[in-house]
C-alpha positions as CSV (number, residue, x, y, z in Angstrom):
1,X,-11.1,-6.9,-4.0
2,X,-11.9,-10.5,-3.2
3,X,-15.1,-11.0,-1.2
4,X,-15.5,-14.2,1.2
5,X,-18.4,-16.0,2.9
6,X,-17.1,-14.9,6.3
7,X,-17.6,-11.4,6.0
8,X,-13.8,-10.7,5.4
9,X,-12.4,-9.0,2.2
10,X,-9.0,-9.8,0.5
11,X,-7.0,-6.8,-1.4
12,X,-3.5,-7.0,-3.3
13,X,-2.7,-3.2,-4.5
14,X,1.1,-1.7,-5.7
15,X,2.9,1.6,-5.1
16,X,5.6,3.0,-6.5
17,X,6.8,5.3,-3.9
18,X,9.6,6.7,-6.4
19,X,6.2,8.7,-7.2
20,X,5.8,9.4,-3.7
21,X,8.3,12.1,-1.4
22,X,8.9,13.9,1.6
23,X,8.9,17.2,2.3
24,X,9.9,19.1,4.6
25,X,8.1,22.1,6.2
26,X,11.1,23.9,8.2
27,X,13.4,24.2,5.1
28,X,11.2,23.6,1.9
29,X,13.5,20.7,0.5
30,X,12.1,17.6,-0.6
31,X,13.9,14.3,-1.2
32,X,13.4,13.0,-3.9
33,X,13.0,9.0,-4.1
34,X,15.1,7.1,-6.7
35,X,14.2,4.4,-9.2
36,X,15.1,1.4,-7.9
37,X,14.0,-1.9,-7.4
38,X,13.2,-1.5,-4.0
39,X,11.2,1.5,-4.9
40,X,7.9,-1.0,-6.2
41,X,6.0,-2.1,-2.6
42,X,3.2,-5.1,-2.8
43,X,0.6,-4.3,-0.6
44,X,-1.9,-7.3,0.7
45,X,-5.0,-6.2,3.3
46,X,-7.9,-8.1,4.9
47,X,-10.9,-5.7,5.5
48,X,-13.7,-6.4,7.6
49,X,-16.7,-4.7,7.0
50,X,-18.0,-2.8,10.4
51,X,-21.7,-2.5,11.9
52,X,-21.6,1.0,10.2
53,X,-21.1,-0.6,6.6
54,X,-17.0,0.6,6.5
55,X,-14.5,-1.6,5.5
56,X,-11.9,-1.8,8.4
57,X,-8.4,-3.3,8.0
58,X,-7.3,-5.9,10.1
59,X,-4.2,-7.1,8.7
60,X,-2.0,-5.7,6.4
61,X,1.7,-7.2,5.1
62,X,4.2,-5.5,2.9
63,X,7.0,-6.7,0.6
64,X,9.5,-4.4,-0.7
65,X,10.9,-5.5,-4.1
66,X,8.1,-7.0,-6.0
67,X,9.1,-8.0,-9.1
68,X,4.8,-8.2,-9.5
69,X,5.3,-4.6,-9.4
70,X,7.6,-3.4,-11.4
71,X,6.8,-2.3,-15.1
């Protein structure tokens, strides 16, 4: 996490949601997520700590596909 003079905060992070998978309570099943490209998501926030001292987001942008993620 990158720190600025204005207070706000910049954060880059990556998932790989074929890690990730839903389940569902009625039936048991869970789907599983395949391994594909589209599976590695490139997450970019900016925070802005509140009066209390928590870091709040106030924007967040996604982008499915990123070859940054991908092993």
């Amino acid at each position: 996490m990158t720190v600025h003079e204005d207070g706000t905060a910049a954060l880059v992070y990556c998932e790989d949601q074929s890690k990730a998978f839903n389940k569902f309570l009625g039936n048991g099943k869970t789907d599983v997520t395949p391994v594909i490209k589209n599976s590695y998501v490139i997450y970019a926030a900016i925070l802005r700590k509140s009066g209390n001292g928590v870091w709040v987001t106030e924007r967040l942008s996604s982008q499915r596909g990123s070859a940054k993620c991908r092993p």
